[in-house]
N, C-alpha and C positions, 0 to 999 in steps of 0.2 A: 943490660944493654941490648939496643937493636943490632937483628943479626940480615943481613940483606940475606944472604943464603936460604935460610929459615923461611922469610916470607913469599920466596919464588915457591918453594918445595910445598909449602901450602895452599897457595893458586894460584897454580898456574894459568887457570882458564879464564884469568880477568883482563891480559895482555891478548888474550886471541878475540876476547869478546867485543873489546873494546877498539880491534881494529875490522873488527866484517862490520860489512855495511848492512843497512835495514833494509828489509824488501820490503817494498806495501805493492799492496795489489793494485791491476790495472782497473783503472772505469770500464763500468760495464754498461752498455745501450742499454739493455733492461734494471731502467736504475730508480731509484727512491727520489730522483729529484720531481720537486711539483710547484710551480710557480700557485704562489698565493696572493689572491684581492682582498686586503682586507678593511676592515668593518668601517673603517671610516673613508676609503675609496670609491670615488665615481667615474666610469669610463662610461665615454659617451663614443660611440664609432664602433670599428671591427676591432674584435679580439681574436689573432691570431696565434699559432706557433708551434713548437715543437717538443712540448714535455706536457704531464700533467697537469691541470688544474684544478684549484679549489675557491670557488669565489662564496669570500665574507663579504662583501659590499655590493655596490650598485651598479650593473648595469646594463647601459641602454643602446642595441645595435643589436650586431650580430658576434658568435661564436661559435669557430672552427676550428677544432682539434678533431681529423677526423678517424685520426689513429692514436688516438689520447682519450684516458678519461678525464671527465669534466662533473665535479663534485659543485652543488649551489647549497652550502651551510644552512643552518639554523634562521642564522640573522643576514642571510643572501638573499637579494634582490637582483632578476633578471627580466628584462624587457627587454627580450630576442630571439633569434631564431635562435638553435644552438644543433650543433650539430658533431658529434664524438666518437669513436669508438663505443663508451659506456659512459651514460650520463647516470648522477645519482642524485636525487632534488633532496632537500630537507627544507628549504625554504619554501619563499615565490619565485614562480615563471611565467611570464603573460607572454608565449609564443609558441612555434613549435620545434617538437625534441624532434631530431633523429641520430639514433643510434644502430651502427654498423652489428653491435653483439645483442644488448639489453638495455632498458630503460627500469631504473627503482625509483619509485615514489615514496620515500619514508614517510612515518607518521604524522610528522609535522606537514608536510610538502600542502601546497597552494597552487596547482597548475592551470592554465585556461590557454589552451592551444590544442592545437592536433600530435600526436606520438606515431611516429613511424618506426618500429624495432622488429626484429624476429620475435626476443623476451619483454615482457613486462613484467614486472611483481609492484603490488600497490601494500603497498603494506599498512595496517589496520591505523584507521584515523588520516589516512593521506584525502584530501580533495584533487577530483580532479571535474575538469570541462571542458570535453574536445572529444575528438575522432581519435580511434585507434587503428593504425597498418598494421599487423604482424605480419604482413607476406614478407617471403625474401627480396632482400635490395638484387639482389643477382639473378633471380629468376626469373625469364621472360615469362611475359602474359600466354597465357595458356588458352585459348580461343581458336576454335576451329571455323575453317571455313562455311559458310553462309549460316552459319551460327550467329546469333541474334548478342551483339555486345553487354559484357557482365555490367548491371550498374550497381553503383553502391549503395549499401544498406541505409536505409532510412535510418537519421539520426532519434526519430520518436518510435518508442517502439507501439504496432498495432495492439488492441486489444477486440476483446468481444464485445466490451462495455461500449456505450456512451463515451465520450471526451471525458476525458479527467476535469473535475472541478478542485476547485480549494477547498479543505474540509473546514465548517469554522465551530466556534466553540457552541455549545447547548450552556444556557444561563445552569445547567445543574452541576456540570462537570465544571464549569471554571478555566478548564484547558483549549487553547487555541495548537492547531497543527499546521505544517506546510502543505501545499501543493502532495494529495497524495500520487505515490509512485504504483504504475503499473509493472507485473510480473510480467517478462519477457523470457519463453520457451520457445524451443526451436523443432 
């Protein structure tokens, strides 16, 4: 036979367990939420807001997360200005980046704009085509009076040579090359 006695004396602690309540913890503003575009998505217009992004799909306009990072996937297409905290490309971008900390160009990445960042890391097999800033966004121009204004760097770099030609193939070698590249030293 069952003894009620018996079963309190051996737990007790299922009657107290079972009457406290659960604490779960409060949301925290530095949080793992990150809105995502994904792959079969097309936004045409501005993409605004307030948390992280990662776009798997297309698109075309502008984006401003400017205290947010903003991730362009593998299979992401952007046609826009974008502008973040930390942008990190692994797709295509046809516009220009600016970022508040650093801009990453993964290996896949396909960029053709101009990069405005303090950091850059390009990382091996990334393309890119455009201008790069790394001054600071906060730092005023540094130009002294009757000082002749700084202009920006020529996007070709000079050489000592002649203009660069196309290299093309010799009928022995068989191999055609691109547009050869001039060393640029400073």
């Amino acid at each position: 036979m069952w003894k009620k006695e018996a079963a309190e004396d051996q737990s007790p602690d299922l009657r107290t367990h079972a009457t406290m309540p659960i604490e779960r913890p409060a949301p925290s503003r530095v949080s793992d939420e990150r809105a995502i575009i994904g792959r079969s998505i097309t936004i045409k217009g501005e993409v605004s807001g307030d948390e992280d992004l990662l776009i798997q799909g297309t698109v075309e306009g502008s984006v401003h997360l400017e205290q947010h990072s903003i991730t362009i996937g593998p299979d992401g297409e952007v046609k826009a200005s974008i502008t973040g905290r930390v942008i990190t490309v692994g797709g295509r971008v046809e516009g220009n980046l600016t970022a508040a900390e650093q801009v990453v160009l993964q290996g896949s990445a396909r960029v053709r704009g101009d990069i405005v960042a303090p950091r850059l890391v390009l990382e091996d097999g990334a393309r890119f085509r455009g201008g790069v800033d790394m001054g600071d966004l906060a730092e005023p121009e540094l130009e002294t009076k009757g000082a002749a204004p700084s202009r920006p760097a020529s996007r070709k770099p000079e050489t000592t040579q002649g203009p660069s030609k196309p290299l093309e193939a010799s009928p022995e070698s068989g191999k055609g090359t691109s547009d050869a590249a001039a060393a640029v030293s400073t």
